[in-house]
N, CA, C and O atoms as a Maestro MAE file, in Angstrom:
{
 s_m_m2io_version
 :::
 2.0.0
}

f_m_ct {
 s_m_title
 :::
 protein
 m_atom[324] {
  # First column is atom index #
  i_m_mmod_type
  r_m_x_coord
  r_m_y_coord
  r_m_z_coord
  i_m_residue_number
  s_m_chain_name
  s_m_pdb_residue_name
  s_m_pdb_atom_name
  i_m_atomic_number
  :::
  1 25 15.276 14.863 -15.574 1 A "UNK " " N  " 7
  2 3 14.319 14.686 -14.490 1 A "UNK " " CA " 6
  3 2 14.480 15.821 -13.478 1 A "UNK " " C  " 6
  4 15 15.569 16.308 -13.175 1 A "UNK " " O  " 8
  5 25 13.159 16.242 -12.925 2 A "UNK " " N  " 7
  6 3 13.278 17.686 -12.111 2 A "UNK " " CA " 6
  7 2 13.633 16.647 -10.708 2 A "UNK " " C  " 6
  8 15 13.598 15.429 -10.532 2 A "UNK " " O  " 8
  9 25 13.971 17.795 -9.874 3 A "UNK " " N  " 7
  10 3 14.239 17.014 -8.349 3 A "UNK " " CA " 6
  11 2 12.602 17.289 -8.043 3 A "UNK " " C  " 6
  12 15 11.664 17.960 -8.474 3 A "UNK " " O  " 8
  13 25 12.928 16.271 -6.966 4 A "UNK " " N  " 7
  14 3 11.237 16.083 -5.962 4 A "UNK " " CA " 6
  15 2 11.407 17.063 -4.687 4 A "UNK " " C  " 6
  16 15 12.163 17.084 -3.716 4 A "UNK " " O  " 8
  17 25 10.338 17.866 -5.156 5 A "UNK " " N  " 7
  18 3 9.673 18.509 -3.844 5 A "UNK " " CA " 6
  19 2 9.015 17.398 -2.881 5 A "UNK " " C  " 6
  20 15 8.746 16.210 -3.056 5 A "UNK " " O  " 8
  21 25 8.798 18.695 -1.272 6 A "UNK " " N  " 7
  22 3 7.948 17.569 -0.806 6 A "UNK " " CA " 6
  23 2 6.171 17.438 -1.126 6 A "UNK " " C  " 6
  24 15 5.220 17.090 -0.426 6 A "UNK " " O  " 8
  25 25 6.290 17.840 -2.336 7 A "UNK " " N  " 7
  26 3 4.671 17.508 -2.492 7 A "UNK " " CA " 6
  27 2 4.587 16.724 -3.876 7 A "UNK " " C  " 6
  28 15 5.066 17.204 -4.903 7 A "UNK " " O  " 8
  29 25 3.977 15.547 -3.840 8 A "UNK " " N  " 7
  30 3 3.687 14.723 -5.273 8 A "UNK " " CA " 6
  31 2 2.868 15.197 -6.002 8 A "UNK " " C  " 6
  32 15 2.800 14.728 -7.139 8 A "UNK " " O  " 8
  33 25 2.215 15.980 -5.723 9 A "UNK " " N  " 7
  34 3 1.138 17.042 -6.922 9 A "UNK " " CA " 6
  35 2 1.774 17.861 -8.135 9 A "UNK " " C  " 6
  36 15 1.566 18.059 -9.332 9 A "UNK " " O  " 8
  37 25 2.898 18.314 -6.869 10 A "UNK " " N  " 7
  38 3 3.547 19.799 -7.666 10 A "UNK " " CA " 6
  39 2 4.345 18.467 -8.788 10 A "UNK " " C  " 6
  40 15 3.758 18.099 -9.806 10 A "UNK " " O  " 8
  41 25 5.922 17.797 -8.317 11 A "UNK " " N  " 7
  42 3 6.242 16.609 -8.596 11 A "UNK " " CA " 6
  43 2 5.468 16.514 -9.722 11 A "UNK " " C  " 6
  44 15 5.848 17.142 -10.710 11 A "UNK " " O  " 8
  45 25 4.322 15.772 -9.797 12 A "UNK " " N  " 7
  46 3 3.832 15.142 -11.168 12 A "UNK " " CA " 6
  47 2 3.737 16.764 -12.101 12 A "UNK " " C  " 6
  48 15 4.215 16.556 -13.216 12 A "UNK " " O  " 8
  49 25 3.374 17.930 -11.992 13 A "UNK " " N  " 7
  50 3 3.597 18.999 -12.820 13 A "UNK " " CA " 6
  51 2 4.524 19.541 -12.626 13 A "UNK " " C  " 6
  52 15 4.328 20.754 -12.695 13 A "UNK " " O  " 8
  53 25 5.816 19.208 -12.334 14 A "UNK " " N  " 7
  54 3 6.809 19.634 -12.812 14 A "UNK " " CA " 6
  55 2 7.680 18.378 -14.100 14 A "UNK " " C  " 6
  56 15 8.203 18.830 -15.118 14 A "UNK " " O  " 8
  57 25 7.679 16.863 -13.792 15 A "UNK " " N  " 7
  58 3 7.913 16.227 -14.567 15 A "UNK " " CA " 6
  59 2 7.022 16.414 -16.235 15 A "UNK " " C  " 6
  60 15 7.632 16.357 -17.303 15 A "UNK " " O  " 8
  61 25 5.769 16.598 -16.142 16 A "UNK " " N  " 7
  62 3 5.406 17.092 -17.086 16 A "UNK " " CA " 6
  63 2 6.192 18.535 -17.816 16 A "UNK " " C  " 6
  64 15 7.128 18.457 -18.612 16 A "UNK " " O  " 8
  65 25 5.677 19.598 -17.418 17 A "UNK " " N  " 7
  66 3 6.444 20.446 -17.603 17 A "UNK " " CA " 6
  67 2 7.508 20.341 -18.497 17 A "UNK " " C  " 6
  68 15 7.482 20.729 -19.664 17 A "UNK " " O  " 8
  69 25 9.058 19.461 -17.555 18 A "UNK " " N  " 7
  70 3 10.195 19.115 -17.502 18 A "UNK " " CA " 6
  71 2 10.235 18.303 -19.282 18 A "UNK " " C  " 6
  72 15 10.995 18.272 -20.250 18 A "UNK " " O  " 8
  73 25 9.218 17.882 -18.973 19 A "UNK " " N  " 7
  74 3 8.867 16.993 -20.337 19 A "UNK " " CA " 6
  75 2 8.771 17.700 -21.768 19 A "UNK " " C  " 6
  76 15 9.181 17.270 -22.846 19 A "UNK " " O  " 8
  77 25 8.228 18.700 -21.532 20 A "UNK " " N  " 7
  78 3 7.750 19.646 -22.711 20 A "UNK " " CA " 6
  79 2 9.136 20.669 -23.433 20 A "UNK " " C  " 6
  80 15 9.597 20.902 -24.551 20 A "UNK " " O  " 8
  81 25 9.414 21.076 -21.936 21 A "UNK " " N  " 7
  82 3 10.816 22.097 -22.181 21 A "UNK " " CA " 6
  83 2 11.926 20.992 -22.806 21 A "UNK " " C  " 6
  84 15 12.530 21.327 -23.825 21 A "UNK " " O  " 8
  85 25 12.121 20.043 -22.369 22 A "UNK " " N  " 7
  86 3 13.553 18.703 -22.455 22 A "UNK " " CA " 6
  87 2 12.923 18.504 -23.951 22 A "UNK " " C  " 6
  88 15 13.648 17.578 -24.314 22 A "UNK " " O  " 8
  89 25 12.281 18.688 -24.776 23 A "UNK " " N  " 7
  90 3 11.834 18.148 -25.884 23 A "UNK " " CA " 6
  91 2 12.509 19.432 -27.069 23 A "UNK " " C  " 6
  92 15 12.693 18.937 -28.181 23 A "UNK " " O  " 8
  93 25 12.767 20.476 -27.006 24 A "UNK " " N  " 7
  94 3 13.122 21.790 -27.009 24 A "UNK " " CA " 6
  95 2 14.326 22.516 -27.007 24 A "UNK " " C  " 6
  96 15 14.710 23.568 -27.518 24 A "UNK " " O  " 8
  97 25 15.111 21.100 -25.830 25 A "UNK " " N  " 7
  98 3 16.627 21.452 -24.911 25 A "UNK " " CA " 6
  99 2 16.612 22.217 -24.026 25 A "UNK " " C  " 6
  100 15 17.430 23.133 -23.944 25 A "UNK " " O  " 8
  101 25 15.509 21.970 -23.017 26 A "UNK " " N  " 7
  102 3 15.602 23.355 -21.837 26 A "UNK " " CA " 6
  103 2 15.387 22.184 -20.983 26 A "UNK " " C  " 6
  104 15 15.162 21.027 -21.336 26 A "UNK " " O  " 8
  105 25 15.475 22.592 -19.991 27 A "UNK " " N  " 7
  106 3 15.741 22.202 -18.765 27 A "UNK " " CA " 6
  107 2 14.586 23.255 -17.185 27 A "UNK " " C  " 6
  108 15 14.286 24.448 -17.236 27 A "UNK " " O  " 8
  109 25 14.330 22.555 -16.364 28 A "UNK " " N  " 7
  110 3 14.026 23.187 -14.896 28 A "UNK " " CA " 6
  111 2 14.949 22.596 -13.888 28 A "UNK " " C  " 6
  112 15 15.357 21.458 -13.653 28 A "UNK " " O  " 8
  113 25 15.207 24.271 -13.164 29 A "UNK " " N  " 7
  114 3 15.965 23.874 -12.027 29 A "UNK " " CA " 6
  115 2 15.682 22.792 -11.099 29 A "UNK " " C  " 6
  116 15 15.307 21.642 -11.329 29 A "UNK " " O  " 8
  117 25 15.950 23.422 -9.936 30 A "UNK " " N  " 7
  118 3 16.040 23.034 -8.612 30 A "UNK " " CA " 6
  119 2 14.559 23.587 -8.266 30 A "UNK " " C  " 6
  120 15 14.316 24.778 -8.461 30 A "UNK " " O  " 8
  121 25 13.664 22.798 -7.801 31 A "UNK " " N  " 7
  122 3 12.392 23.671 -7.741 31 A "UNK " " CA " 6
  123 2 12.457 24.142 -5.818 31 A "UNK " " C  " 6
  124 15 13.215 23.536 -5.061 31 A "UNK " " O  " 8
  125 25 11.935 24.786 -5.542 32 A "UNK " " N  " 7
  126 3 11.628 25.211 -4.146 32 A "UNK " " CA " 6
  127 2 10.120 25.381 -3.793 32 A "UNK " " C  " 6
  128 15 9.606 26.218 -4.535 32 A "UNK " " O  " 8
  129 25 9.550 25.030 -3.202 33 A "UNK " " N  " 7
  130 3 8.262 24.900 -2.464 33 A "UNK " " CA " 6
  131 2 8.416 25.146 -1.390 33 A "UNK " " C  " 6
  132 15 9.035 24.459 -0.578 33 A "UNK " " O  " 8
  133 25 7.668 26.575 -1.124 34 A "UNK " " N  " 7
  134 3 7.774 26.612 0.224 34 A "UNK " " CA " 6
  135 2 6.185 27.176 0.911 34 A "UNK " " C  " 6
  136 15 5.833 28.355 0.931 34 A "UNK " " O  " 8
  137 25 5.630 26.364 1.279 35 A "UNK " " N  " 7
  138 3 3.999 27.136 1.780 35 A "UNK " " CA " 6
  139 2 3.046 26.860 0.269 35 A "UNK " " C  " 6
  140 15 2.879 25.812 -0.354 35 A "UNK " " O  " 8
  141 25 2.596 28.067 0.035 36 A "UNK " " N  " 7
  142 3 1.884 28.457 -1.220 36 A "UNK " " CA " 6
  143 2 2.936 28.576 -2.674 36 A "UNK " " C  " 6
  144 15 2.733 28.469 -3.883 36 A "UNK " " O  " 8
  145 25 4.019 28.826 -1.895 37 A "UNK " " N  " 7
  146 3 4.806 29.722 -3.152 37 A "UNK " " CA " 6
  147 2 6.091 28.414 -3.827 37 A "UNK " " C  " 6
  148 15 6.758 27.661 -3.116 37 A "UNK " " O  " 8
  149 25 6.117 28.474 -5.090 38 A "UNK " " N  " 7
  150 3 6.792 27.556 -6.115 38 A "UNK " " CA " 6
  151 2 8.096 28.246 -6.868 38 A "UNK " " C  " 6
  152 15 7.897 28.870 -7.910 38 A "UNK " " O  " 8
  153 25 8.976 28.167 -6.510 39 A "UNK " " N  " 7
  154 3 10.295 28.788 -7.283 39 A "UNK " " CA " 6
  155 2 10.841 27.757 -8.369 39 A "UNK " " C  " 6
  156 15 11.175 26.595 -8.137 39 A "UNK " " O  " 8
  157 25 10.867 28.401 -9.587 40 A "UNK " " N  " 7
  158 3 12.159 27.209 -10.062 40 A "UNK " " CA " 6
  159 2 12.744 28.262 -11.597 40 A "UNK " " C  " 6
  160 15 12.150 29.167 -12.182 40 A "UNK " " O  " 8
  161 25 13.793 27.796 -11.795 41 A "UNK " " N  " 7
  162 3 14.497 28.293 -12.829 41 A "UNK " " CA " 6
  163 2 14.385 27.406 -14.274 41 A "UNK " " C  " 6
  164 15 14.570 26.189 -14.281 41 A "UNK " " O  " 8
  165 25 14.083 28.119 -15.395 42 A "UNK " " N  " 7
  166 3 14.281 27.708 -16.358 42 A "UNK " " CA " 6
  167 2 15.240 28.461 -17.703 42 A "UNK " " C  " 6
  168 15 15.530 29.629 -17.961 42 A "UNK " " O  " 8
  169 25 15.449 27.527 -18.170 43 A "UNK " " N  " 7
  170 3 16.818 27.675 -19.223 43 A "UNK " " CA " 6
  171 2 16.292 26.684 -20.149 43 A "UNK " " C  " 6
  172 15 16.272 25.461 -20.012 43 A "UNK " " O  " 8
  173 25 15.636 27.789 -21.639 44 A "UNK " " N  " 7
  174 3 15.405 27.368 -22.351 44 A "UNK " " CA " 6
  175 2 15.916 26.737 -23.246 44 A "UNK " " C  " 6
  176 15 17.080 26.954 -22.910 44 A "UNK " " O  " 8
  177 25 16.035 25.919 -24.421 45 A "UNK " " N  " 7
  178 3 16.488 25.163 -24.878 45 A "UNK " " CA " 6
  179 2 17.267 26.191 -26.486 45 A "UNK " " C  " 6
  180 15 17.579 27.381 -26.535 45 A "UNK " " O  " 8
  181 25 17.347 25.211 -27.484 46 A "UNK " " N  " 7
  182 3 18.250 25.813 -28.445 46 A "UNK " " CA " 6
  183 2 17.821 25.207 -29.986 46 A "UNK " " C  " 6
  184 15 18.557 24.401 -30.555 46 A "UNK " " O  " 8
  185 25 17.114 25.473 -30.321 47 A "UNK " " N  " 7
  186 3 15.985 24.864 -32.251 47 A "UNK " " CA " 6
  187 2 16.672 26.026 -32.862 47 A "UNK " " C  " 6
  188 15 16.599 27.217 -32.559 47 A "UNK " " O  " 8
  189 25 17.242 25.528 -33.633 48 A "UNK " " N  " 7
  190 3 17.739 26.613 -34.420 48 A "UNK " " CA " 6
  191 2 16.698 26.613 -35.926 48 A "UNK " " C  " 6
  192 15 16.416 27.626 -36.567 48 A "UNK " " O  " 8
  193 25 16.262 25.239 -36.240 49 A "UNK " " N  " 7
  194 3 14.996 25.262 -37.594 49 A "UNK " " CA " 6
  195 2 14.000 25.687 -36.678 49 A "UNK " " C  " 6
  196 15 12.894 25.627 -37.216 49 A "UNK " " O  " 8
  197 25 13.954 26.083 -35.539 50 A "UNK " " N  " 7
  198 3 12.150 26.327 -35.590 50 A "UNK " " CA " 6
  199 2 12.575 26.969 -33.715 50 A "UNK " " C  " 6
  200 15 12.439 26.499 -32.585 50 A "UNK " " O  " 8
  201 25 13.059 28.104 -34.239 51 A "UNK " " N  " 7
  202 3 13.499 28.848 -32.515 51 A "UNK " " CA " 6
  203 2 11.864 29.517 -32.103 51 A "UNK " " C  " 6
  204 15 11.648 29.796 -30.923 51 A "UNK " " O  " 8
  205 25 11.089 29.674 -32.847 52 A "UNK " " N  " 7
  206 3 9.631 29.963 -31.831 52 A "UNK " " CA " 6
  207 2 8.681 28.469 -31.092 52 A "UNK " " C  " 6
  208 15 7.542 28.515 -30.628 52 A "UNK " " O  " 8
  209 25 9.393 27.505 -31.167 53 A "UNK " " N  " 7
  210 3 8.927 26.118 -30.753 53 A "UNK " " CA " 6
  211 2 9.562 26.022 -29.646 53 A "UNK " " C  " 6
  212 15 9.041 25.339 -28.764 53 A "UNK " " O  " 8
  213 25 10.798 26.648 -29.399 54 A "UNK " " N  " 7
  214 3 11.219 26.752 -28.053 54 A "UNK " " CA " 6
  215 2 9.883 27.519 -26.795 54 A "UNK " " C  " 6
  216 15 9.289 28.542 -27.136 54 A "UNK " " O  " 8
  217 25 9.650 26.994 -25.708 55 A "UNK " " N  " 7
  218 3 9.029 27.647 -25.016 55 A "UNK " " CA " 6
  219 2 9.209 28.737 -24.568 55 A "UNK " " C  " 6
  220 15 10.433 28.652 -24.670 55 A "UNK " " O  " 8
  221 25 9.010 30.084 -23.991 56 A "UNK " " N  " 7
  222 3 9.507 31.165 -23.685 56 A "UNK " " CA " 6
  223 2 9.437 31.012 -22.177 56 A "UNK " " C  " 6
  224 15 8.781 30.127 -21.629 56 A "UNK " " O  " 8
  225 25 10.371 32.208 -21.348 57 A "UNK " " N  " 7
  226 3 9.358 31.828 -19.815 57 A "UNK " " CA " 6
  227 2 7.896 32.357 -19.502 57 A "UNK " " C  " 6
  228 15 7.276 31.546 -18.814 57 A "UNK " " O  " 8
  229 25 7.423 33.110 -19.712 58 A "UNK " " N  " 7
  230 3 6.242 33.211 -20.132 58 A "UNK " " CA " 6
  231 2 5.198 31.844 -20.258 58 A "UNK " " C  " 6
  232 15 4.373 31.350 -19.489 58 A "UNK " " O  " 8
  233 25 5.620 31.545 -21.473 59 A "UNK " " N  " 7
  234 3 4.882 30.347 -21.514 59 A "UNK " " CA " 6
  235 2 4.983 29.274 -20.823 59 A "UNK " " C  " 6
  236 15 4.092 28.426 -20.875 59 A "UNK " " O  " 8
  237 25 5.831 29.155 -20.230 60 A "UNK " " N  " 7
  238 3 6.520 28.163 -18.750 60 A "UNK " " CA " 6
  239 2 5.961 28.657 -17.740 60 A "UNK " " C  " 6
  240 15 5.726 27.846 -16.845 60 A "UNK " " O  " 8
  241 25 5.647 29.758 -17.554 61 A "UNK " " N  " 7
  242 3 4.883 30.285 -16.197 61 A "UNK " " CA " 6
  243 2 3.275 29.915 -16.236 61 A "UNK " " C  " 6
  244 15 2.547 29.401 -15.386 61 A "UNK " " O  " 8
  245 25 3.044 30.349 -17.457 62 A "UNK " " N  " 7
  246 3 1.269 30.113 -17.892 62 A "UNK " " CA " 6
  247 2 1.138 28.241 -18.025 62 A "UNK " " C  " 6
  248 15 0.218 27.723 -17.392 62 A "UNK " " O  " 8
  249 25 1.837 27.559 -18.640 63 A "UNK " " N  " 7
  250 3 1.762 26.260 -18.250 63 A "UNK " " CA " 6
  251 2 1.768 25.813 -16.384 63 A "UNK " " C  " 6
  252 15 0.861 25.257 -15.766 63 A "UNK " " O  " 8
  253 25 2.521 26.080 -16.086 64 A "UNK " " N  " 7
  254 3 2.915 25.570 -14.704 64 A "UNK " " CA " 6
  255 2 1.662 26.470 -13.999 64 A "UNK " " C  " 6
  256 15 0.792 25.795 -13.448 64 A "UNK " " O  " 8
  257 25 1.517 27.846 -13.977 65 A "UNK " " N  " 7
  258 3 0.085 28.403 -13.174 65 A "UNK " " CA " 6
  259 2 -1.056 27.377 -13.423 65 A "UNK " " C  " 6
  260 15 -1.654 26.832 -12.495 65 A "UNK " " O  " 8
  261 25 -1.318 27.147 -14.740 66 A "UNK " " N  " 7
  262 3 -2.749 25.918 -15.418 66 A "UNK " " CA " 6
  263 2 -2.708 24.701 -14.712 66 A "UNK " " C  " 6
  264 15 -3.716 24.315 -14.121 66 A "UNK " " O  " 8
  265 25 -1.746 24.101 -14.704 67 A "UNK " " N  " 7
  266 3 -1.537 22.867 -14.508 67 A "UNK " " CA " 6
  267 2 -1.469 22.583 -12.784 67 A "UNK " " C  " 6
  268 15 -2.128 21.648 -12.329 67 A "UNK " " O  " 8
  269 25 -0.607 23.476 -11.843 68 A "UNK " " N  " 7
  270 3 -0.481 23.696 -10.600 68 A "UNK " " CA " 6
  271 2 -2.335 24.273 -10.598 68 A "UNK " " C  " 6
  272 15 -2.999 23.533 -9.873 68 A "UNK " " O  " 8
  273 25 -2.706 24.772 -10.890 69 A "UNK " " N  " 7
  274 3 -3.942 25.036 -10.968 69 A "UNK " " CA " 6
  275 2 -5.114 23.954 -10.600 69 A "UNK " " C  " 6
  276 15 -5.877 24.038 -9.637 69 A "UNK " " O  " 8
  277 25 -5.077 22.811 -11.692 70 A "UNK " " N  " 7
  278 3 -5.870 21.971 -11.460 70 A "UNK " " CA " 6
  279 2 -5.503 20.652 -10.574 70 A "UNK " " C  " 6
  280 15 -6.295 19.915 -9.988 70 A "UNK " " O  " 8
  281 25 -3.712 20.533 -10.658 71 A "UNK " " N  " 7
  282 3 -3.513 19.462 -9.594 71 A "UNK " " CA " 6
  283 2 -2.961 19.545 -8.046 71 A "UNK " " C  " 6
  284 15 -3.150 18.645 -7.228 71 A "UNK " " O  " 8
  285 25 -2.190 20.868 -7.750 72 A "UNK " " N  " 7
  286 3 -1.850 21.733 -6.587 72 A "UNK " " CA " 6
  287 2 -2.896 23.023 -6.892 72 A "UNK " " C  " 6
  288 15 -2.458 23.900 -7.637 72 A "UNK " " O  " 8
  289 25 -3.682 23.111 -6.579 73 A "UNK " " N  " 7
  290 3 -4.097 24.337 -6.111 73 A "UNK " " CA " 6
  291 2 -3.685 24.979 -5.298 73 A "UNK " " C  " 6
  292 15 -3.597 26.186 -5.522 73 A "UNK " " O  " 8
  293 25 -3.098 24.246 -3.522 74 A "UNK " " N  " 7
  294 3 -2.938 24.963 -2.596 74 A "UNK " " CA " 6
  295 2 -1.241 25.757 -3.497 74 A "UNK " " C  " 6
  296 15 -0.495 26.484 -2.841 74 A "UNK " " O  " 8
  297 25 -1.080 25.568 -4.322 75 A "UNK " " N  " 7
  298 3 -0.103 26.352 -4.717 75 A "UNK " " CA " 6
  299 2 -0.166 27.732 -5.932 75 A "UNK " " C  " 6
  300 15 -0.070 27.558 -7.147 75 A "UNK " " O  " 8
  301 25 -0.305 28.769 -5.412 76 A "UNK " " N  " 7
  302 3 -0.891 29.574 -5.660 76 A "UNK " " CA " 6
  303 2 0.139 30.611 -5.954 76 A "UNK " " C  " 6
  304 15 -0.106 31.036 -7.084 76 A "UNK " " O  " 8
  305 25 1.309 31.285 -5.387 77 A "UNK " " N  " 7
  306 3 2.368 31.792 -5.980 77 A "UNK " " CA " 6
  307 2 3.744 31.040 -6.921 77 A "UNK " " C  " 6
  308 15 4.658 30.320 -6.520 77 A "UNK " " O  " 8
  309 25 3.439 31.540 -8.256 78 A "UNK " " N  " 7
  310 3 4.514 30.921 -8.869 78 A "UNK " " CA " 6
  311 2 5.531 31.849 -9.531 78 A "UNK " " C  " 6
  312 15 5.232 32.674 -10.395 78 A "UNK " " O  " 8
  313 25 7.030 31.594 -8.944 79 A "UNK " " N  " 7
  314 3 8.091 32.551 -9.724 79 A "UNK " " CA " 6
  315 2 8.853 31.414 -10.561 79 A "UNK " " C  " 6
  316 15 9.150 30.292 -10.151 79 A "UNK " " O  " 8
  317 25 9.056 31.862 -11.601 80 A "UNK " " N  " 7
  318 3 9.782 31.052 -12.764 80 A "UNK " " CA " 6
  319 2 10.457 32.166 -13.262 80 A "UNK " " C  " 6
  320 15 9.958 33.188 -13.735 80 A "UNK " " O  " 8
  321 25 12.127 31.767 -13.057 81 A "UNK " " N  " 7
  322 3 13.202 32.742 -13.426 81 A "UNK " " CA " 6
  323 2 14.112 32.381 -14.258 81 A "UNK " " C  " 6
  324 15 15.005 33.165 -14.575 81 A "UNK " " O  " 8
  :::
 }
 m_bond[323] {
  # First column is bond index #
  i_m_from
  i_m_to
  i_m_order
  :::
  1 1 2 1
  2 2 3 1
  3 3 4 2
  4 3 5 1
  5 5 6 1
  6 6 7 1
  7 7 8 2
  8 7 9 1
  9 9 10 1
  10 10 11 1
  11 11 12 2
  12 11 13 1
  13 13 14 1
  14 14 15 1
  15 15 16 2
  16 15 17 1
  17 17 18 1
  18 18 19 1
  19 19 20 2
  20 19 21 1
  21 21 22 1
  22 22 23 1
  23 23 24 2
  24 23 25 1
  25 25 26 1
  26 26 27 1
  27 27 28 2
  28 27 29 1
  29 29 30 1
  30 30 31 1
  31 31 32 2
  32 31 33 1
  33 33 34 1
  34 34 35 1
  35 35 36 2
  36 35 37 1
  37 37 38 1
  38 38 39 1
  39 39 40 2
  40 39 41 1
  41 41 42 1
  42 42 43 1
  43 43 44 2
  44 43 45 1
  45 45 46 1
  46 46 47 1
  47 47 48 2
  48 47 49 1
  49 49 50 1
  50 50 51 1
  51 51 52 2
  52 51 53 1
  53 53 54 1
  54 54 55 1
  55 55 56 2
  56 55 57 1
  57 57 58 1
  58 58 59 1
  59 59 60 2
  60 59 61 1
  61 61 62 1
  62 62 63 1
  63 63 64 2
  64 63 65 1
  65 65 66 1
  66 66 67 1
  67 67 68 2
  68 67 69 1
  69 69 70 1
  70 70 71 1
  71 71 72 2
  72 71 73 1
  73 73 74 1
  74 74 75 1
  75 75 76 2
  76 75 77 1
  77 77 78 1
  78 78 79 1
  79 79 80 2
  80 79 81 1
  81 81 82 1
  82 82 83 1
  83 83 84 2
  84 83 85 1
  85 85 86 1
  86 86 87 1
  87 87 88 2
  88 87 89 1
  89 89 90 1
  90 90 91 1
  91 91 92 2
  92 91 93 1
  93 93 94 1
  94 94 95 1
  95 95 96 2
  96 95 97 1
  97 97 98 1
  98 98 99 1
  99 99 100 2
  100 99 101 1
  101 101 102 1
  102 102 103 1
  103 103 104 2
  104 103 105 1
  105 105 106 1
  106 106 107 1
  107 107 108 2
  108 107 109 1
  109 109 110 1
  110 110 111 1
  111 111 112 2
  112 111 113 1
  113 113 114 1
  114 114 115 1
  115 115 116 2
  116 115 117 1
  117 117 118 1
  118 118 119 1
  119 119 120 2
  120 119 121 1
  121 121 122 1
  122 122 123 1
  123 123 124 2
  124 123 125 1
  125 125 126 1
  126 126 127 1
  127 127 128 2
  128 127 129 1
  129 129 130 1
  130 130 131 1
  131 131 132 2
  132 131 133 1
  133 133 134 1
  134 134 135 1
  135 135 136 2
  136 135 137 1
  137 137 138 1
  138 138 139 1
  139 139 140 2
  140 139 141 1
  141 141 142 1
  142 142 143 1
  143 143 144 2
  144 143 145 1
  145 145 146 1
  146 146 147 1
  147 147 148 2
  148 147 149 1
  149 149 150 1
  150 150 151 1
  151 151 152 2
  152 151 153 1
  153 153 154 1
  154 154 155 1
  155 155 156 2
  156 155 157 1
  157 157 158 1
  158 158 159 1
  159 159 160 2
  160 159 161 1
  161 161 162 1
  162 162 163 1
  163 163 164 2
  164 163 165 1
  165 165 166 1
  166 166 167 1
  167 167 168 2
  168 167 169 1
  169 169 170 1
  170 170 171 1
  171 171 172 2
  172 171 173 1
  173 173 174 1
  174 174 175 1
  175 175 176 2
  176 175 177 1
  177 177 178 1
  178 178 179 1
  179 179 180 2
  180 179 181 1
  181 181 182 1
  182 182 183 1
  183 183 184 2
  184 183 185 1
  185 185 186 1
  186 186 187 1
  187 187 188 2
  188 187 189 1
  189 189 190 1
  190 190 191 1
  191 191 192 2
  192 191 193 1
  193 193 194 1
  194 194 195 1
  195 195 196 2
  196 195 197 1
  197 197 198 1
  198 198 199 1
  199 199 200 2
  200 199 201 1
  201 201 202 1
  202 202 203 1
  203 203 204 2
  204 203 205 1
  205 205 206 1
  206 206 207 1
  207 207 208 2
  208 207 209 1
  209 209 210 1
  210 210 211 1
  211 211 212 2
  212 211 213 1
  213 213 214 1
  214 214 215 1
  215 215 216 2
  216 215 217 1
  217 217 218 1
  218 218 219 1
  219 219 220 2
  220 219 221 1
  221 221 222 1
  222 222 223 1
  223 223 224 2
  224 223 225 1
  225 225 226 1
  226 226 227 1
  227 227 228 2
  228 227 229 1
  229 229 230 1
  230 230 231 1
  231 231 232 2
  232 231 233 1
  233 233 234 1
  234 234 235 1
  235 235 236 2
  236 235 237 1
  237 237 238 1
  238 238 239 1
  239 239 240 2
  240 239 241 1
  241 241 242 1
  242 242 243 1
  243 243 244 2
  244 243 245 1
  245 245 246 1
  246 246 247 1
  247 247 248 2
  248 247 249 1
  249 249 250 1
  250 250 251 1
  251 251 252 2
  252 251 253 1
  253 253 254 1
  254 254 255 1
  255 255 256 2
  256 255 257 1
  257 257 258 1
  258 258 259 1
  259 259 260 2
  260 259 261 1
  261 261 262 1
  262 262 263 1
  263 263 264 2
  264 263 265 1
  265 265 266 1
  266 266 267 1
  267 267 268 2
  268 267 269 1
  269 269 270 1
  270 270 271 1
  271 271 272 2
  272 271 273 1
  273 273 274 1
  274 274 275 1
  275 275 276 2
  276 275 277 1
  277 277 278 1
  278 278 279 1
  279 279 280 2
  280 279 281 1
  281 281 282 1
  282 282 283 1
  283 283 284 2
  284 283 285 1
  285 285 286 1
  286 286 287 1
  287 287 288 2
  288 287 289 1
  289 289 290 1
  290 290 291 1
  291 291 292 2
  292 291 293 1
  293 293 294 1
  294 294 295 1
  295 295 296 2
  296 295 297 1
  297 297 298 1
  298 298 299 1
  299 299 300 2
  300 299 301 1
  301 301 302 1
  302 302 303 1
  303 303 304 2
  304 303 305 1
  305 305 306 1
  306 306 307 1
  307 307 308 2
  308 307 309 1
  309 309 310 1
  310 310 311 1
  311 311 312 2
  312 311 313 1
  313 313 314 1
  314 314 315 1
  315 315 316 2
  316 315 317 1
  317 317 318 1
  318 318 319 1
  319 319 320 2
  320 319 321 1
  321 321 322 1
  322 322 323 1
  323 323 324 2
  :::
 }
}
């Protein structure tokens, strides 16, 4: 489970998210919200039968931009490290 920001928008797309990577063995940090801008760390997981099913960060960034997209909009800078 990701920790709670103070916004329940971001919150519900990061548990998602959290959901997709944890399926994989990855994990999201500690997220930070601050204003517009969304920090959080990810540490991808470990498939050794099927290591391109792991998400990349890349693809953790383009999920979380989509998704912060349609349910936080006012969140508009995203760093995923």
């Amino acid at each position: 489970m990701v920790q709670s920001t103070s916004d329940t928008s971001v919150d519900f797309v990061l548990e998602q998210i959290q959901t997709m990577v944890a399926s994989e063995g990855g994990t999201l940090g500690v997220p930070s919200l601050d204003g517009d801008t969304l920090k959080v760390e990810y540490t991808p997981g470990i498939n050794e039968e099927c290591p391109e099913c792991v998400p990349t960060l890349e693809m953790v960034t383009q999920f979380l931009t989509a998704s912060l997209g349609i349910h936080a909009p006012h969140v508009t800078n995203i760093e995923v490290s």
